[in-house]
C-alpha atoms as an extended CHARMM CRD file, in Angstrom:
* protein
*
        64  EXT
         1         1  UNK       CA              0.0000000000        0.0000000000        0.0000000000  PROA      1               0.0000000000
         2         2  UNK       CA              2.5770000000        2.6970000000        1.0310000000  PROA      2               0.0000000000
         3         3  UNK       CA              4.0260000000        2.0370000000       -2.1870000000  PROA      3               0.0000000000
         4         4  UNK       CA              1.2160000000        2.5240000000       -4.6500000000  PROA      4               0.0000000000
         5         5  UNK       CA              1.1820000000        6.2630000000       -2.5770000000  PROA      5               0.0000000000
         6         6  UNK       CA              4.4390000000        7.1710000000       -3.4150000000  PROA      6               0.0000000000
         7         7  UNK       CA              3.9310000000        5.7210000000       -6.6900000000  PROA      7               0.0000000000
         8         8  UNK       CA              0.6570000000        8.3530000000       -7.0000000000  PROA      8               0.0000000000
         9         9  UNK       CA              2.0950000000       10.7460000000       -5.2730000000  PROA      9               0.0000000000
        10        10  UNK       CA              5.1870000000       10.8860000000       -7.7540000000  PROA      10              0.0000000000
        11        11  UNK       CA              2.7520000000       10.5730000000      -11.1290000000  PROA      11              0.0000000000
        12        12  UNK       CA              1.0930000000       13.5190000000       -9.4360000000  PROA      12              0.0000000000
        13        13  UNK       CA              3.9930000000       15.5580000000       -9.0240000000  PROA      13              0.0000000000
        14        14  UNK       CA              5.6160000000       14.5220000000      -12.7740000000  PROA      14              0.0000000000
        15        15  UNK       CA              2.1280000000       15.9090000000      -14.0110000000  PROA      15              0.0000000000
        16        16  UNK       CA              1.8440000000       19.4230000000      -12.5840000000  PROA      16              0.0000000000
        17        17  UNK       CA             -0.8430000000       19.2130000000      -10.4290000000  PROA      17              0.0000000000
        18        18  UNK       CA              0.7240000000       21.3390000000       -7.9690000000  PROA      18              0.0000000000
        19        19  UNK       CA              2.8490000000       24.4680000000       -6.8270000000  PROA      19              0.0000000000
        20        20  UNK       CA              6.5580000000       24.4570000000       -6.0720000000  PROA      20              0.0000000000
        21        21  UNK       CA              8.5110000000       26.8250000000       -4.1570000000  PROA      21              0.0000000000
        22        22  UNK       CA             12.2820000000       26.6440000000       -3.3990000000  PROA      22              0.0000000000
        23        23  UNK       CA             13.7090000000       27.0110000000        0.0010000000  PROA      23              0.0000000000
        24        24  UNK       CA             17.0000000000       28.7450000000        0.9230000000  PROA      24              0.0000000000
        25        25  UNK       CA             19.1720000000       26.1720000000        1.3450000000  PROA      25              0.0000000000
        26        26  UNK       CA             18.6240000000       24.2500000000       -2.0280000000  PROA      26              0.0000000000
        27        27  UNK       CA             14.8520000000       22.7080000000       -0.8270000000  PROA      27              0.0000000000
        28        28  UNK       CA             12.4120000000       22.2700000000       -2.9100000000  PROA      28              0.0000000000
        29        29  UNK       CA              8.4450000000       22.0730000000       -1.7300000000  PROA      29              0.0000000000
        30        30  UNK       CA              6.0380000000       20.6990000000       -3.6790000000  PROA      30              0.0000000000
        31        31  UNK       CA              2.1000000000       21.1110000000       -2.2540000000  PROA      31              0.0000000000
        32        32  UNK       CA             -0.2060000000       18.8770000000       -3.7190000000  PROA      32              0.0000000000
        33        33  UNK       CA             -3.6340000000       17.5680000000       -3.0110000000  PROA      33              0.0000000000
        34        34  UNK       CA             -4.6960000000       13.6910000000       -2.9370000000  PROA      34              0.0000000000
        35        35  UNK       CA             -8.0110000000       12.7920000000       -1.6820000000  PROA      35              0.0000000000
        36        36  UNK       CA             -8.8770000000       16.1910000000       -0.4990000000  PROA      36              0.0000000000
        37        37  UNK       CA             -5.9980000000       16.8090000000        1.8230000000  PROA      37              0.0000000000
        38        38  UNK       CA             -3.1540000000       19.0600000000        1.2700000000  PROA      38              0.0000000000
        39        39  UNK       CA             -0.0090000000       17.3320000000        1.4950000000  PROA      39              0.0000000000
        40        40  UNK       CA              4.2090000000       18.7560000000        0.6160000000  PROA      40              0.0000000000
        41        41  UNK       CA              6.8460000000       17.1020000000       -0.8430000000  PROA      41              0.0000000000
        42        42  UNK       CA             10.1190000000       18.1800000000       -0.2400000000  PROA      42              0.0000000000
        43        43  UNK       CA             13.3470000000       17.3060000000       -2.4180000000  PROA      43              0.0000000000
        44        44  UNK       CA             16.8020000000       18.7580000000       -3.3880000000  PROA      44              0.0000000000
        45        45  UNK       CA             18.2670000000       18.9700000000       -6.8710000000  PROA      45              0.0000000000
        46        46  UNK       CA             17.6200000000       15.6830000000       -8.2390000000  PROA      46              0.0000000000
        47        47  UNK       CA             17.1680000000       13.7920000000       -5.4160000000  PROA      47              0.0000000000
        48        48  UNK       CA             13.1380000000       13.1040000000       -3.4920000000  PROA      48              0.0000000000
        49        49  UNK       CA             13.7170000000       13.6240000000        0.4690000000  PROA      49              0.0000000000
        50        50  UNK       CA             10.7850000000       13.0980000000        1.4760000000  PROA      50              0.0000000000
        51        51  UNK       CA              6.8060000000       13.8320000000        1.5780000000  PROA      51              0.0000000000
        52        52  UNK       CA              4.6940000000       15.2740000000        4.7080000000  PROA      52              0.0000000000
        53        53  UNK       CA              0.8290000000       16.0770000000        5.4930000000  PROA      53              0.0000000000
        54        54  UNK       CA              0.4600000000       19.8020000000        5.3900000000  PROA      54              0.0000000000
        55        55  UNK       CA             -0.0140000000       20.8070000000        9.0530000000  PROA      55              0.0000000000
        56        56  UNK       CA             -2.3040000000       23.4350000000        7.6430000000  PROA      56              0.0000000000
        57        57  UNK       CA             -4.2280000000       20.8270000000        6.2450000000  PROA      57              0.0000000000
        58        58  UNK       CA             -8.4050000000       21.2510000000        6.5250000000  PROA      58              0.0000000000
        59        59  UNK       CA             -7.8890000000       18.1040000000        8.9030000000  PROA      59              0.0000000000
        60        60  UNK       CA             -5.1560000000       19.3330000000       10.9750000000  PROA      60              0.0000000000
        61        61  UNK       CA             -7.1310000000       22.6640000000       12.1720000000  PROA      61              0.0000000000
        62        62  UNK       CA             -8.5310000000       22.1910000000       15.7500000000  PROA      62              0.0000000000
        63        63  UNK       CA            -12.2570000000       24.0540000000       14.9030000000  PROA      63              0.0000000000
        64        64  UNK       CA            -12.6790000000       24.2640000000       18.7970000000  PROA      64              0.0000000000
């Protein structure tokens, strides 16, 4: 299962279905959106580092 994710998770990125913004030190973030939740993948120059659920995620915010 975790790898048919990555395996979506990279078509969506090789696709454009997202926004990228580089860091200052040489990061790259990716945000993207899979099943309605926002998640980022981060990567350097050629090389994938890693993916994370946005924090600012609808699911993450505490509505109390």
């Amino acid at each position: 299962m975790k790898k048919i994710f990555v395996l979506i998770v990279s078509l969506l990125c090789l696709f454009g279905c997202s926004s990228q913004e580089k860091a200052s030190d040489g990061i790259y973030v990716e945000k993207f959106t899979y099943e309605q939740h926002e998640y980022l993948m981060f990567y350097t120059i050629g090389r994938f580092t890693g993916v994370e659920h946005d924090p600012n995620c609808w699911c993450m915010i505490d509505y109390d």
